[in-house]
PAZAPA-4460 file (N, C-alpha, C; in steps of 0.05 Angstrom, whole numbers, plus 32768, in hexadecimal, padded with zeros to 4 digits):
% residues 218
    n_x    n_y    n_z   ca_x   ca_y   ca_z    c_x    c_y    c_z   seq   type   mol
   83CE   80D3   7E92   83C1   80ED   7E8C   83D6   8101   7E84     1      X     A
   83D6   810D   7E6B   83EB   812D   7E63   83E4   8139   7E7A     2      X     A
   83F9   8147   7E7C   83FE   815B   7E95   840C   817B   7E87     3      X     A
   8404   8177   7E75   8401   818C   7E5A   83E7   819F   7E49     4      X     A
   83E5   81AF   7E53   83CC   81B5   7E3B   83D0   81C6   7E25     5      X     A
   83F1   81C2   7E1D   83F4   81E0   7E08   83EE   81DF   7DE6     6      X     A
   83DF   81EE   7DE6   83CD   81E9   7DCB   83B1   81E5   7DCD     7      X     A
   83AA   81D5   7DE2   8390   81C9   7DE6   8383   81E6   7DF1     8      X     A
   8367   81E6   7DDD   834C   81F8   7DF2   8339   81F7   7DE1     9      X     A
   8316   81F7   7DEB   8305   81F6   7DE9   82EF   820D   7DEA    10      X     A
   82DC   81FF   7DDA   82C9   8212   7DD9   82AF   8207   7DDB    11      X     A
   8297   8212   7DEC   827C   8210   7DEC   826C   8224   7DE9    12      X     A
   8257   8214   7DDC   8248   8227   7DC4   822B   8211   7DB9    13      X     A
   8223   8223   7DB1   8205   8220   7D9E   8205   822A   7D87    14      X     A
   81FB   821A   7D78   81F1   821E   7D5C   81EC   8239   7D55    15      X     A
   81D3   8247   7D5C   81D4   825E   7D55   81DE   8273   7D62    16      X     A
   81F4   8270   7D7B   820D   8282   7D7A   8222   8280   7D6E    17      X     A
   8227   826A   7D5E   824A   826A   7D52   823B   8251   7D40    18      X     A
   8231   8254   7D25   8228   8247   7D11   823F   823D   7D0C    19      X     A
   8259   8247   7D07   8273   8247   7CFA   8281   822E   7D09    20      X     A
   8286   823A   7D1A   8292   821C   7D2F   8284   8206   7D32    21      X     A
   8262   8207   7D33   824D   81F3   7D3A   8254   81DC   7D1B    22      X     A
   8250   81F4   7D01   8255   81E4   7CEE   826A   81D8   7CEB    23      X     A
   8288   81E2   7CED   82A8   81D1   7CF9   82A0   81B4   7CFF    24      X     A
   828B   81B9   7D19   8290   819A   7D29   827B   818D   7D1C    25      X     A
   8269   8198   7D13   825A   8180   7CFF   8268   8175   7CE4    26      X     A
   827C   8186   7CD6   8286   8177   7CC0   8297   815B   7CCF    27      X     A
   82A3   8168   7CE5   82B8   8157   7CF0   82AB   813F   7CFA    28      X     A
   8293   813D   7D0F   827C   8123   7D11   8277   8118   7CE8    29      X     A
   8278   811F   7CDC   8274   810D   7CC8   828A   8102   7CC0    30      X     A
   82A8   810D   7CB9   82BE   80FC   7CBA   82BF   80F2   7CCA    31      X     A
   82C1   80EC   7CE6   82C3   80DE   7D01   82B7   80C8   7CF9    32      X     A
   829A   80D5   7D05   8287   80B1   7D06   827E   80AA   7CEB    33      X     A
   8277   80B3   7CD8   826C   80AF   7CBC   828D   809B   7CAF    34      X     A
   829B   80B7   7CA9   82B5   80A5   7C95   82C0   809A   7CA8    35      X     A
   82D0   80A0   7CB9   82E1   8081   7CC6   82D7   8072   7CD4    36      X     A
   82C0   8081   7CEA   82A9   8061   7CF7   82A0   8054   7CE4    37      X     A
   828C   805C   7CCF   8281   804A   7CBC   8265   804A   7CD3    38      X     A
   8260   8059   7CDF   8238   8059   7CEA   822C   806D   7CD7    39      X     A
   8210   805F   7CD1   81FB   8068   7CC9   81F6   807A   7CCB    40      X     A
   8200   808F   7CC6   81E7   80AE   7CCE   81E2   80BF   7CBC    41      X     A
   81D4   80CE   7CC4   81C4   80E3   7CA6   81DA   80FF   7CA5    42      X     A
   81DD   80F8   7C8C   81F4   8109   7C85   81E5   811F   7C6F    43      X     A
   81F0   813B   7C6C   81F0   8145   7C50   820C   8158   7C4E    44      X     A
   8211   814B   7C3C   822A   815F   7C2B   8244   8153   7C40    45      X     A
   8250   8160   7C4A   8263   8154   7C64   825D   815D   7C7A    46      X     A
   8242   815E   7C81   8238   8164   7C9A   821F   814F   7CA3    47      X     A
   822C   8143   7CBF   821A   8138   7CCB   820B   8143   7CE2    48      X     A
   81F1   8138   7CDE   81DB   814D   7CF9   81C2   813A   7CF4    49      X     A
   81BA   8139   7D14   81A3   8131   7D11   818D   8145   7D29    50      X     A
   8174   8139   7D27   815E   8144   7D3B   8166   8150   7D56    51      X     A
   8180   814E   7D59   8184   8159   7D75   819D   816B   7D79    52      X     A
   81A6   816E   7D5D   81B2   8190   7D60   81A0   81A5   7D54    53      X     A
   8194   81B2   7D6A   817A   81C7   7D68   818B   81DC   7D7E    54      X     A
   817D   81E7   7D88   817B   8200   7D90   8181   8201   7DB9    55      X     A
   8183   81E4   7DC0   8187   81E1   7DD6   819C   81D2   7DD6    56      X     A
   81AD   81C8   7DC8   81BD   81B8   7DC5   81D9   81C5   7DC7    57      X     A
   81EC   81BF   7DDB   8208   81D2   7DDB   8224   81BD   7DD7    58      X     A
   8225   81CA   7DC0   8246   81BE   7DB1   8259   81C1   7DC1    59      X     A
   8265   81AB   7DC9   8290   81AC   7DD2   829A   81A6   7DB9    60      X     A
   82AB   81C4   7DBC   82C5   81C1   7DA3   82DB   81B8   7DAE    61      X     A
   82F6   81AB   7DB0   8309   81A6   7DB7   8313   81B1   7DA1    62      X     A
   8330   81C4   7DA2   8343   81CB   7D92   8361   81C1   7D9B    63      X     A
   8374   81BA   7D87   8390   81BE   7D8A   8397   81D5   7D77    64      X     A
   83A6   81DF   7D8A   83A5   8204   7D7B   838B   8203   7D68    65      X     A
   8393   8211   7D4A   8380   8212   7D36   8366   8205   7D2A    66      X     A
   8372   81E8   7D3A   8367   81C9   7D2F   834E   81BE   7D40    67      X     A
   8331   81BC   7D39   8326   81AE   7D47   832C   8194   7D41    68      X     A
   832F   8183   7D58   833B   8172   7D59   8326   815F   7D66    69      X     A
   8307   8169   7D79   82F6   8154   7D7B   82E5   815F   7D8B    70      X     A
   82CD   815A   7D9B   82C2   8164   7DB0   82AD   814E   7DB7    71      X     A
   8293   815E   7DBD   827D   8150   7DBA   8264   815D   7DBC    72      X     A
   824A   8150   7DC5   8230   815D   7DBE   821E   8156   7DE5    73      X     A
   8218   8169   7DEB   8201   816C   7E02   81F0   817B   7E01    74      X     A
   81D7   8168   7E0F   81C4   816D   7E0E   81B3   8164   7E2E    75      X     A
   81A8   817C   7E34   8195   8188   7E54   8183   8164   7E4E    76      X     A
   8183   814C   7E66   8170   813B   7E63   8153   8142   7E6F    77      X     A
   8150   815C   7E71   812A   8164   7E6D   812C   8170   7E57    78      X     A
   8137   816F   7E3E   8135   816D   7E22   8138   8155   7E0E    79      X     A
   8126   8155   7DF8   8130   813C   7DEC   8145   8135   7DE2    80      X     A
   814B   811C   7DEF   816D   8115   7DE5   8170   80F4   7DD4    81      X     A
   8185   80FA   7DC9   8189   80DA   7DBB   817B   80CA   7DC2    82      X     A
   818F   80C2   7DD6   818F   80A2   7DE7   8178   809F   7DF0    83      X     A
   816C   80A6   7DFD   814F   80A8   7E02   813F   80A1   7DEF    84      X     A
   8139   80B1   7DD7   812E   80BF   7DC3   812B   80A4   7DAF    85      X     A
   8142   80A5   7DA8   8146   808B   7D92   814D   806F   7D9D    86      X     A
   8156   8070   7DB1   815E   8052   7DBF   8152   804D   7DDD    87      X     A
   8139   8055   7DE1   812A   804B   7DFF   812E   802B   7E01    88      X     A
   812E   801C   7DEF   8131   7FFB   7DF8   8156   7FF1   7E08    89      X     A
   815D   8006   7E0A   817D   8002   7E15   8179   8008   7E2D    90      X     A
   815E   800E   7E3D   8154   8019   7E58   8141   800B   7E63    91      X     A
   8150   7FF1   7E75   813F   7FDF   7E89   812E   7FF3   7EA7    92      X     A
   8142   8011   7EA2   8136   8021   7EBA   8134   803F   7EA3    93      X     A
   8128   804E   7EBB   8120   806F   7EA9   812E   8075   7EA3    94      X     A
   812D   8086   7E88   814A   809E   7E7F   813F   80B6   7E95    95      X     A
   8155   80CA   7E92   8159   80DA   7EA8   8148   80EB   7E9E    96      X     A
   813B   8105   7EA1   812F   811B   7E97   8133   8131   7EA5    97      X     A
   8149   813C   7EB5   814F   8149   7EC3   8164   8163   7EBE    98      X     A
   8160   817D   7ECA   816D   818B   7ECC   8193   8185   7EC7    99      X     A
   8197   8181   7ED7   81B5   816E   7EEB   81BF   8159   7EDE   100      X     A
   81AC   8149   7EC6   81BC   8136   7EB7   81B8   813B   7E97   101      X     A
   81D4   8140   7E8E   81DC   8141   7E66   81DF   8128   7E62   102      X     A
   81D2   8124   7E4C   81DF   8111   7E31   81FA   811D   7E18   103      X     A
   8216   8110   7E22   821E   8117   7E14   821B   80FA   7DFA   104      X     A
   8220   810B   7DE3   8222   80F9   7DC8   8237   8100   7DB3   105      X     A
   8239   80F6   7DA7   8248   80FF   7D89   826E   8105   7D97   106      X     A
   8273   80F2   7DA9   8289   80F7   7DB5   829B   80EB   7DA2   107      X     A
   82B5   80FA   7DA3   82CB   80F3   7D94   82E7   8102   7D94   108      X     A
   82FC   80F1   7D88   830F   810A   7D7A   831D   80F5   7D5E   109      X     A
   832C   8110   7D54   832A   8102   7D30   8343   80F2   7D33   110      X     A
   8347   80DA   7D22   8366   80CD   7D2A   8375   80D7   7D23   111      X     A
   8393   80DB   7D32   83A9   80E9   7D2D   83B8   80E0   7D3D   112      X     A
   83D6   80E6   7D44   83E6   80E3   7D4B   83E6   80E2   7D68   113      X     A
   83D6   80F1   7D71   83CE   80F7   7D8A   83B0   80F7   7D99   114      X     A
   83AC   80E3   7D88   838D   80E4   7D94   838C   80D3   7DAA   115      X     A
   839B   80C5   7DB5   8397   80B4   7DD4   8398   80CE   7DEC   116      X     A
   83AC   80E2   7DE3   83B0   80F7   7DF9   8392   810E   7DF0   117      X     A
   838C   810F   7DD2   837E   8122   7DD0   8364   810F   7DD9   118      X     A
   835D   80F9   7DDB   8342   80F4   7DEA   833D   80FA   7E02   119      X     A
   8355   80F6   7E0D   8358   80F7   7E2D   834E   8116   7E35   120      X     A
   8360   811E   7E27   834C   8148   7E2D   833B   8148   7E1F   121      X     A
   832D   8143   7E0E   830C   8140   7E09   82F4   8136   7E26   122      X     A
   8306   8122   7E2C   82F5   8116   7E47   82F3   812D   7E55   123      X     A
   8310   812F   7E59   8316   814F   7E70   8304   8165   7E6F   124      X     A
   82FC   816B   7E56   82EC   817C   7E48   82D0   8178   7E51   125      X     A
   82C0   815B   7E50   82AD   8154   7E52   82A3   8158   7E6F   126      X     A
   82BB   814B   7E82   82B2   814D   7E99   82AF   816C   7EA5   127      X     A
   82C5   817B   7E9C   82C5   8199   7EA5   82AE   819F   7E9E   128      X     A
   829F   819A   7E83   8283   81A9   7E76   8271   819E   7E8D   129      X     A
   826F   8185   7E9B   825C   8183   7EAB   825E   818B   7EC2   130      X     A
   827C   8192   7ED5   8279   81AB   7EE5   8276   81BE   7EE6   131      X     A
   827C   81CD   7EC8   8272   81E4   7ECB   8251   81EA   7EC9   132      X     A
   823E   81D0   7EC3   8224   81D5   7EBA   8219   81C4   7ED5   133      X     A
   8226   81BE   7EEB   8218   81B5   7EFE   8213   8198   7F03   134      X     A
   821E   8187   7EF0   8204   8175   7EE6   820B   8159   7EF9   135      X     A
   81FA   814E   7F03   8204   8130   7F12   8206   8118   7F0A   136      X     A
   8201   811A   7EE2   81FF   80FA   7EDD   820B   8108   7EB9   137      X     A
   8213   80F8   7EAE   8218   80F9   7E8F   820E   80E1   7E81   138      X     A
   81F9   80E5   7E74   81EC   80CB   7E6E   81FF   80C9   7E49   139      X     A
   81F8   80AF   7E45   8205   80A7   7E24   81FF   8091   7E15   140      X     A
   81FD   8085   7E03   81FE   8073   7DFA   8217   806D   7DF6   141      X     A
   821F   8051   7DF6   8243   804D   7DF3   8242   8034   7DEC   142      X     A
   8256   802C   7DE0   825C   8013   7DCF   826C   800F   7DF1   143      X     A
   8273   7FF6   7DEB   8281   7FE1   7DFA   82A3   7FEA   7E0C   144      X     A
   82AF   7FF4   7DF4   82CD   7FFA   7DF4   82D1   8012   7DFE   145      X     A
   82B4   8025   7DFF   82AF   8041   7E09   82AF   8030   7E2D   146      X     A
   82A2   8028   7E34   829E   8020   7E4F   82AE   800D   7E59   147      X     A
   82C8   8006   7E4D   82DC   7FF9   7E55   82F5   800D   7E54   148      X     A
   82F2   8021   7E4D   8304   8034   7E4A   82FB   8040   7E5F   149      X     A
   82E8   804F   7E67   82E1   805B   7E84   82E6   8049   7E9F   150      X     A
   82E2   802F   7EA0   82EE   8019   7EB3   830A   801F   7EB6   151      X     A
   8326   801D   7EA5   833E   8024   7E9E   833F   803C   7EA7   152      X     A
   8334   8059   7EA9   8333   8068   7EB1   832E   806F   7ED2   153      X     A
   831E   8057   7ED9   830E   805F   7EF0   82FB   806A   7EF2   154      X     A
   82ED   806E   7EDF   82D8   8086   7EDE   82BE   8069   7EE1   155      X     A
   82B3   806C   7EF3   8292   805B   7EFE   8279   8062   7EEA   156      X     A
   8276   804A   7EDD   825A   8057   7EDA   8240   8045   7EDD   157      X     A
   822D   8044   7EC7   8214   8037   7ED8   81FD   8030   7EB8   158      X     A
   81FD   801A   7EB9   81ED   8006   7EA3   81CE   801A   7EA7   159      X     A
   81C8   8018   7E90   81A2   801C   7E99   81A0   8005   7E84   160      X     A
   81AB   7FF9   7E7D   819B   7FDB   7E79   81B4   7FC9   7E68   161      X     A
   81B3   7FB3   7E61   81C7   7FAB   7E4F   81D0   7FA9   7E33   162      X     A
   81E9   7FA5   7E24   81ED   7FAE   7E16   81D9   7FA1   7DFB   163      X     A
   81D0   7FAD   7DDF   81C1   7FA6   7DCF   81D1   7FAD   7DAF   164      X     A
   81C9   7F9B   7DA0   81D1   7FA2   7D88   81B9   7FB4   7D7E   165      X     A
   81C5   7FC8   7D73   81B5   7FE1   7D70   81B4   7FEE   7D50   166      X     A
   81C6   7FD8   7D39   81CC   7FE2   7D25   81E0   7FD7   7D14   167      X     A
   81EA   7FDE   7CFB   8200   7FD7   7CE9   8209   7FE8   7CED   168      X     A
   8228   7FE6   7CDF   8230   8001   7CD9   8239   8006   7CB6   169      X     A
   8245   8006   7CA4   823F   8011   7C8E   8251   7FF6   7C83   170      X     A
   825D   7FE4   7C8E   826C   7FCC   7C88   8250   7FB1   7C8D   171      X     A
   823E   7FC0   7C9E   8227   7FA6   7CA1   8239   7F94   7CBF   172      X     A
   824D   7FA4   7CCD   824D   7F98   7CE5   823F   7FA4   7D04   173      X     A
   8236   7F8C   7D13   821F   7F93   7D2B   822C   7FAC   7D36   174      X     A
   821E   7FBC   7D3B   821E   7FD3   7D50   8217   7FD6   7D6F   175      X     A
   8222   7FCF   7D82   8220   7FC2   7D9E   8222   7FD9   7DAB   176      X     A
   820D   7FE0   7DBA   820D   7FFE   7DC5   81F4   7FF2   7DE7   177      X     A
   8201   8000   7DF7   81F6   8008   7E10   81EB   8023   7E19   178      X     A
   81DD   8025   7E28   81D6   8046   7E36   81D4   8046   7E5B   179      X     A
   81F0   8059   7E59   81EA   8053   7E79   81EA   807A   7E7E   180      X     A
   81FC   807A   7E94   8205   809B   7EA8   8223   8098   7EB1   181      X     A
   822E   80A0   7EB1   8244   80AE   7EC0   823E   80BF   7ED1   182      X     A
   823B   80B3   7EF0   8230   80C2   7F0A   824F   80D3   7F11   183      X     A
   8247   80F0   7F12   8256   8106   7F1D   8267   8111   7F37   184      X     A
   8255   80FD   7F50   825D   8107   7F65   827C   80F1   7F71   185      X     A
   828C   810C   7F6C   82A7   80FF   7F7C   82B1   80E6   7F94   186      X     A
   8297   80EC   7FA4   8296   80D2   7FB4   8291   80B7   7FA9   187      X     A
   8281   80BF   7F97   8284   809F   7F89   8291   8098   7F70   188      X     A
   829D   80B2   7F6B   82AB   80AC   7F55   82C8   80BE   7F4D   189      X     A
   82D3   80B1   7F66   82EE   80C4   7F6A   8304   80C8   7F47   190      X     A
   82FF   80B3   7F3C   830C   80B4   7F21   830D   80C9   7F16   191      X     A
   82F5   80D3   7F1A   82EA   80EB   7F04   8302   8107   7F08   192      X     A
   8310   810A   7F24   8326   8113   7F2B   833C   811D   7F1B   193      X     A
   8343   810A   7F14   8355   8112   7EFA   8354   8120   7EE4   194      X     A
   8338   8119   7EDF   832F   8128   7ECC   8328   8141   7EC5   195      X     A
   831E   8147   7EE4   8311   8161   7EEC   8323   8178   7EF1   196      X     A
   833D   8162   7EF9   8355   817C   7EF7   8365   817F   7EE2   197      X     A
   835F   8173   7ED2   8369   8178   7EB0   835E   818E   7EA6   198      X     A
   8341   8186   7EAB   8326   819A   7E9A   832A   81B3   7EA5   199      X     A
   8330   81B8   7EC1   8337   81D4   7EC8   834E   81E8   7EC2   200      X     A
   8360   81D0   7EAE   8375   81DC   7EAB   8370   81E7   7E88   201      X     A
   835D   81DE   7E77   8357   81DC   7E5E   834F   81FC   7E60   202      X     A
   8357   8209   7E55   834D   8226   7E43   832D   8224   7E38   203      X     A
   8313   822F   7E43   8300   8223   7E3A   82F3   8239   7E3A   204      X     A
   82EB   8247   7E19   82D5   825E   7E12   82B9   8252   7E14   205      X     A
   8298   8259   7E28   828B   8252   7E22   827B   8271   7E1C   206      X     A
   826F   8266   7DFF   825D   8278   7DFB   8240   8279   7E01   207      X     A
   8237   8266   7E0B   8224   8265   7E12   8211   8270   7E32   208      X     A
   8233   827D   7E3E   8229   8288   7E54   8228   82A4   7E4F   209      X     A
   8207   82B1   7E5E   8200   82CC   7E5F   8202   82CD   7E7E   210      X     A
   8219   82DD   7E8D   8217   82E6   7E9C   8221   82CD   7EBD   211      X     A
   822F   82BA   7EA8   8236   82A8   7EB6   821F   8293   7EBF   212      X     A
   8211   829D   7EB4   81FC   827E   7EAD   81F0   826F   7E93   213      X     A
   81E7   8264   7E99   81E3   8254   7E7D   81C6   825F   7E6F   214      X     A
   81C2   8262   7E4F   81B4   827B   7E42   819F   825D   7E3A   215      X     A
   81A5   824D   7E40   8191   8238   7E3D   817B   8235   7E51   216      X     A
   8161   823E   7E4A   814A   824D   7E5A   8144   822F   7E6B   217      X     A
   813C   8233   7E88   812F   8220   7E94   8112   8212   7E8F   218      X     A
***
């Protein structure tokens, strides 16, 4: 884990408070997963978006200084979300619909020189976004190497059913994706530790709080 954060800081936000930045990280999701993943998704111009960046949906920016460099996408699970949405057959048990548990998606950072250290504070990022919003589970869809990288980390998490080919990608090779949670509470998932004291060290503007709570209506 860097024991460094200089350069690194973040920002959270919604669409129609910071169009400007929201649009940033959508051009950047289409170079990401479109040009160097090679996945399927609905693109126009150099911007990727689909049905679930609306109006409840809150963007993580990750910056190095100037540079967004990666973030990701959450979404409240008593709202409609991906994984749920588009992939219910990856769920031998219920998806969550709750207050207390996000779907994060559209996770990443762009390759560079430093993207093993700059993922690592993205996580940092992720997990801090879920302490600061309360939440006890992070639900996701994840390819294989996503959930072997959290094992290597220590970080616990939890199958809702097994893994399925779910797709091509723009070469016509299988797309192998799971949907589980990343359960929150420290007792059972002391890993998350490390992370949590990274994320507190990250510089993090959210705009989405009025008054130190969240402007996203119950």
């Amino acid at each position: 884990m860097p024991h460094s954060l200089d350069g690194y800081h973040a920002l959270i936000t919604r669409e129609e408070l910071d169009p400007t930045h929201v649009g940033a990280m959508l051009r950047l999701r289409k170079r990401l997963f479109v040009d160097h993943c090679g996945w399927l998704l609905s693109t126009t111009g150099d911007v990727e978006r689909d049905q679930f960046d609306c109006w409840y949906t809150e963007h993580c920016l990750l910056f190095s200084g100037v540079e967004l460099v990666g973030g990701f996408r959450a979404i409240r699970t008593d709202y409609p979300y991906l994984t749920k949405s588009v992939f219910p057959q990856l769920a031998v048990r219920r998806f969550p619909s709750r207050r207390d548990a996000w779907e994060i998606s559209r996770f990443g950072v762009l390759p560079c020189g430093a993207r093993s250290r700059t993922a690592r504070v993205n996580y940092a990022l992720m997990f801090r976004f879920a302490e600061l919003r309360g939440a006890a589970a992070l639900v996701a869809l994840a390819d294989l190497s996503y959930e072997r990288f959290l094992t290597r980390m220590e970080i616990r998490t939890r199958r809702y059913g097994p893994p399925q080919v779910i797709g091509n990608d723009r070469m016509g090779r299988p797309l192998t994706a799971l949907a589980g949670e990343i359960p929150l509470g420290l007792a059972d998932n002391p890993g998350l530790t490390k992370f949590l004291d990274l994320g507190r060290q990250l510089e993090i503007h959210d705009a989405t709080h009025v008054l130190g709570r969240s402007s996203i209506p119950a």
